[in-house]
N, C-alpha and C positions, 0 to 999 in steps of 0.2 A: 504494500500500500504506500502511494506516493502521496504528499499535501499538494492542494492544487498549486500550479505552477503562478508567480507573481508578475510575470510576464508572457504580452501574448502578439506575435506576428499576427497582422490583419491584414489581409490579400486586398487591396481596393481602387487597383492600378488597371482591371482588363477596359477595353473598348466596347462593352457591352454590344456587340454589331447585331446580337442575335435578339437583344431586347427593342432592336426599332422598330418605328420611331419616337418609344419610349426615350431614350437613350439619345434622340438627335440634340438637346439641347441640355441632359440631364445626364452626371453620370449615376452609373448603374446604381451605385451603393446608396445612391439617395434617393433611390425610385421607392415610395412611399408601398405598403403593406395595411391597409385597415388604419390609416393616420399614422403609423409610423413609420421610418425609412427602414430600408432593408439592413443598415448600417446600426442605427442604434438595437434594430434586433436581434445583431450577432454581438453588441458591444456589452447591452443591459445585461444579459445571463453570468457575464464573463466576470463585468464586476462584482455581479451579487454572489460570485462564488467564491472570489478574494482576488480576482484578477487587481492589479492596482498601477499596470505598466503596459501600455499598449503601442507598439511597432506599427507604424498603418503606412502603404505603400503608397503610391500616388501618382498618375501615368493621364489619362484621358480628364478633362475639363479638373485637373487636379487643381485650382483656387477653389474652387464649389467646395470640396472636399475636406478642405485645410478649414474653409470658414464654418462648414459646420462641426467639425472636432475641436474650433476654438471656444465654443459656447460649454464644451463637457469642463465639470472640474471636480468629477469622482474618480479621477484618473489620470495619471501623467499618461500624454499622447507623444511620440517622435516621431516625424516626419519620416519617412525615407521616399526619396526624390528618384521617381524612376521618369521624370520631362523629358529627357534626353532619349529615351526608351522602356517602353516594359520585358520585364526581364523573367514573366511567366512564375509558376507556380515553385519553381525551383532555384531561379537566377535570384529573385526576389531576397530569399534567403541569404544567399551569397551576399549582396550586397550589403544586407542588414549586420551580418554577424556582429561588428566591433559593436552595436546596442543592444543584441541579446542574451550577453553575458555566461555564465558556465551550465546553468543548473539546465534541465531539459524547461520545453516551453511551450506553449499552445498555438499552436497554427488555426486559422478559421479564415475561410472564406464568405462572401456576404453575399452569396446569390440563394443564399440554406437557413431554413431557421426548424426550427420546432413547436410545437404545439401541447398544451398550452404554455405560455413564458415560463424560463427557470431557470433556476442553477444546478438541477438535480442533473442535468446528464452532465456537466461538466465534471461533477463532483465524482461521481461514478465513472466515467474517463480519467482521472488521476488517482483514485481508489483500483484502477486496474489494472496501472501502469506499473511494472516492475523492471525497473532499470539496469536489475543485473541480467535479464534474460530478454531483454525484448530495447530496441532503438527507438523503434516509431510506434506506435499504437493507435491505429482507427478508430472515430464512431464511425459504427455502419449502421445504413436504415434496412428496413427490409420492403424492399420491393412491393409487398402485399398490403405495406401500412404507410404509404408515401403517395405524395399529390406531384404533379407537375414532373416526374420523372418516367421518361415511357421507353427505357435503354433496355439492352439485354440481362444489367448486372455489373457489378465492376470483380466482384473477388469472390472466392472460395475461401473456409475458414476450417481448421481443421480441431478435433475435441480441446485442442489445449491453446488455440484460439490464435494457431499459426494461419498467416494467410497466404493465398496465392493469388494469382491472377488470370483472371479467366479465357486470354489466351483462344485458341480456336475454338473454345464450347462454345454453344451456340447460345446459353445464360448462366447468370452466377444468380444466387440466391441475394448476395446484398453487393449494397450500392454504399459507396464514400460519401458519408452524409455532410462532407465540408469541418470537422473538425477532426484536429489530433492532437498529440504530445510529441515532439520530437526531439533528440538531441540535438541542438546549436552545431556541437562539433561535426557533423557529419558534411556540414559543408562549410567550414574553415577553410580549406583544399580547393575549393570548389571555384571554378571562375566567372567574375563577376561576367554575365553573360546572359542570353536567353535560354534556360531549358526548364523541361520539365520535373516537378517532383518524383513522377515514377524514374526517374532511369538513379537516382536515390533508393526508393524502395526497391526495386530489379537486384540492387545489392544484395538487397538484405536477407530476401525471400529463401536463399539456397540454405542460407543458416539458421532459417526458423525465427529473425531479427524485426521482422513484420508481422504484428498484430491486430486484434482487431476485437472492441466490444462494440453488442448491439443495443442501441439507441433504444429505448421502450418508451417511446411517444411516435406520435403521427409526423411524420417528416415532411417540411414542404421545400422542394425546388423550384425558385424565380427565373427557370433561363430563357421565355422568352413570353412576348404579349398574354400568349393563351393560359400558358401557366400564373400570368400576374393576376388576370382574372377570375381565374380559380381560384389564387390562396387568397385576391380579395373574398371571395364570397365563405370559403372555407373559415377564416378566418371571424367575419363580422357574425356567420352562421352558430359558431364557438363560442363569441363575444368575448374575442381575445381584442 
């Protein structure tokens, strides 16, 4: 059992291309969910679990971005400046490292949230993290309990909740429901650059270093129009 992590990398740099023209004059992370942005959705759980240090990247209409995490003050925010380029789901990191210090640390992307609000799966994500046998650790959603995600699957998970990737099957059971725990160090090495976070986990996998707990809430994915008006109506349906 890990304590929740005090800092946490926030993805909030992609070009939203697939939410237009949500997205033409808006970025993504502020494209609003039932009154609130998709950004204070992934932010609010994070603090109320102890989060108290947030990393947030910054790439497409990144002023928008910067002025609404100047309004937060239940949490020191740092800027990381990806103007010059975004540097994807893995590059991101790399650049970050010298602000994310030693201890392992929560990675969240803002197009995912949960239902209804909480800290409970956070908590449960660093309650499952064990750091001598496991690098990265997944929430996963399960495919059967999730809105706006209509994929084959992203992973296989195996009893001791090693994971793989699903590769040429034709579906996996669960989906990367946008949070994790990762170690910093694993991309110290790494060049500041564009890639992905999987070719990070691809390491991992042969050694059993990739895991994965599953999320036990409704999961929603924002990744384009159809899905916004779904987890509008999901969401106000809840009276979240």
């Amino acid at each position: 059992m890990s304590p929740v992590p005090k800092t946490a990398m926030v993805l909030a740099a992609g070009l939203g291309t697939r939410m237009r023209p949500l997205t033409d004059d808006c970025p993504k992370p502020l494209i609003k969910v039932a009154g609130r942005t998709l950004l204070d959705r992934v932010l609010d759980p994070l603090v109320a679990a102890g989060v108290e240090r947030a990393v947030v990247n910054v790439h497409y209409l990144a002023e928008q971005v910067e002025a609404e995490l100047s309004a937060r003050t239940d949490l020191e925010i740092i800027i990381s400046d990806e103007r010059a380029g975004a540097l994807e789901t893995g590059g991101a990191l790399a650049k970050a490292v010298p602000h994310l210090g030693d201890d392992p640390i929560l990675v969240a992307n803002t197009d995912a949230f949960w239902g209804p609000a909480g800290p409970e799966p956070v908590e449960a994500l660093a309650q499952a993290f064990d750091p001598a046998g496991m690098d990265v650790l997944l929430l996963l959603a399960d495919r059967e309990r999730a809105l706006g995600f209509n994929g084959p699957g992203d992973l296989f998970m195996d009893e001791a909740g090693a994971l793989t990737r699903r590769g040429d099957a034709p579906s996996a059971p669960w989906a990367y429901a946008g949070l994790r725990i990762t170690k910093p160090q694993l991309y110290r090495d790494m060049p500041v650059e564009p890639f992905s976070a999987l070719k990070i986990w691809d390491r991992l996998i042969p050694d059993k270093r990739l895991h994965g707990v599953v999320l036990n809430r409704f999961w929603l994915h924002v990744g384009d129009p159809q899905a916004h008006a779904d987890a509008e109506m999901w969401m106000r349906c809840h009276g979240a």
